[in-house]
N, C-alpha and C positions, 0 to 999 in steps of 0.2 A: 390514151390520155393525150387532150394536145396538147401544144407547145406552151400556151398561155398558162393551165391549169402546172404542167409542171415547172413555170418559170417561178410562179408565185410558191408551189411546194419547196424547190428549192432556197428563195429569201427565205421562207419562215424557217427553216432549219436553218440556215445562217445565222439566223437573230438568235435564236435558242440557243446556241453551238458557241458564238461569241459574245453574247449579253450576257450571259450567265457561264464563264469561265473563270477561274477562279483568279485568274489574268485581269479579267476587266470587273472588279467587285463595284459594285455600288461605295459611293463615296462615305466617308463616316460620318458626316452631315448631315448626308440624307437618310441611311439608315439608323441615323440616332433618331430625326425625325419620324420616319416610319416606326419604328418602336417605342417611341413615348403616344404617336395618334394611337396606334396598336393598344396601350393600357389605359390610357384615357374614353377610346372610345369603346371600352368593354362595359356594356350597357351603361356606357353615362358615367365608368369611374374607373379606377384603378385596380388593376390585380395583383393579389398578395398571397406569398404562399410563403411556407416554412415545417418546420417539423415541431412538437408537443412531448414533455415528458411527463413524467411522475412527479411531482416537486416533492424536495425534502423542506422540513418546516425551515429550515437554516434558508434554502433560497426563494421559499413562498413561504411566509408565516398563516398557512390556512387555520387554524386555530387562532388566532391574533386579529383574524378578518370576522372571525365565526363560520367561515365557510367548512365544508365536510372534508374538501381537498382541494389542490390548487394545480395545475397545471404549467411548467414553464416552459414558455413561449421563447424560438428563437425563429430566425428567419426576417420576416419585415416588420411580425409586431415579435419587440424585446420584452420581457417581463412575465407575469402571473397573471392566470387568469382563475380567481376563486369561484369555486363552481356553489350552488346552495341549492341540491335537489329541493323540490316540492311537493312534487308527483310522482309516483311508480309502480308498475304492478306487472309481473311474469306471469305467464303460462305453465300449464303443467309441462310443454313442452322444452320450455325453458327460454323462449322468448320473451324476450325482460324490456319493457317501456316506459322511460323516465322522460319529465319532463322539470323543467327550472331557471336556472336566475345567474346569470357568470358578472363577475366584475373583474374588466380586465385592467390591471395599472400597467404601466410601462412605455415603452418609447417607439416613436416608427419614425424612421430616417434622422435618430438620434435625437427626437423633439421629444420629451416627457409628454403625458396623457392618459386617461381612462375614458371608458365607456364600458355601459352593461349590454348585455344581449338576453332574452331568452334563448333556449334550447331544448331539442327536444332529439333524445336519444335513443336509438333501439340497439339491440343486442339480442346476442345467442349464448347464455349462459349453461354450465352442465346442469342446474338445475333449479327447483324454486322453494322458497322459505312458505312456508305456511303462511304469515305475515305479508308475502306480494312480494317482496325482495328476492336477491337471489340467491342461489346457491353454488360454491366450489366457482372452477376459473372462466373467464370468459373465453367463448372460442372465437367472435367477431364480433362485431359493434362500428358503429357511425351514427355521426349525428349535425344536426344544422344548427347553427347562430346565429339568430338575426338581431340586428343591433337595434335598442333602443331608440325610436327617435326623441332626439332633445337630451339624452343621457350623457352625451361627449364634454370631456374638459380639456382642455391646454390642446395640443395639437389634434385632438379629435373635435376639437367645437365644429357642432354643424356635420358632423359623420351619419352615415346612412351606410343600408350595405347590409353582407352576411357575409360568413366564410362555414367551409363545410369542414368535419375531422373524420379519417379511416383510422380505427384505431389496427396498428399492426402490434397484435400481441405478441407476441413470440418473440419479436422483436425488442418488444415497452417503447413504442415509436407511436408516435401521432400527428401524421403528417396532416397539413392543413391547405386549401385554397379558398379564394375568395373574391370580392369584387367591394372596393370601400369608393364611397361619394361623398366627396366633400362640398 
């Protein structure tokens, strides 16, 4: 190796070595910066994640909306999200495919609002209803969101976007990510 190729080997292990020690961090300016461009420039909008439960009627009224159930939202979107199947049909194998209608109320960075999404949901059920529904417990399942356009109020006016759910059964968890465009 000659002297030039290893002079320049050597700076760049330098920079490596003292640019990124935990001694010289980047400023919290700048790396507030870089992480607000980081969720803004996540295709054109902001990334949002949090986890999904089972709501009980006392913390989603899904009967009171007419929906079938409701899911409570914590993380960046706060609140219910009432689901109102339309579509569905399993397999004998007991792969179960719904599709439908979610209206979600609640808050994102403590501002009230709604928006609907469609959805469309698959699953691995233990088995199938003669009927196309299913049967006994789910063993996995997810499903996508994509938001209405023009459906936003209060702090969702003008929203765009989806966010995707893994339902972790075992758990009763429904974690969520996504990407919202205002």
């Amino acid at each position: 190796m000659n002297n030039k190729n290893f002079i320049g080997l050597i700076f760049c292990a330098a920079l490596i070595i003292f640019g990124c020690s935990k001694d010289n961090p980047m400023s919290g300016e700048l790396a507030q910066s870089q992480q607000e461009s980081d969720l803004s420039n996540a295709k054109g909008g902001t990334k949002i994640s949090g986890v999904g439960f089972i709501a009980t009627d006392v913390e989603c009224d899904a009967p009171g909306e007419g929906a079938l159930y409701a899911i409570k939202m914590t993380g960046d979107l706060e609140g219910c999200l009432f689901t109102f199947v339309d579509n569905y049909k399993c397999r004998e194998d007991g792969l179960y495919y719904e599709t439908g209608r979610e209206h979600f109320v609640g808050t994102y960075k403590g501002q009230p609002g709604s928006f609907w999404t469609t959805y469309k949901f698959e699953a691995k059920y233990e088995g199938c209803a003669e009927n196309g529904s299913y049967l006994g417990a789910e063993i996995f399942g997810t499903c996508q969101h994509p938001i209405v356009d023009g459906s936003g109020e209060g702090v969702f006016q003008g929203v765009t976007g989806r966010f995707y759910i893994v339902d972790l059964v075992e758990a009763g968890r429904y974690p969520y990510r996504g990407t919202l465009r205002f």
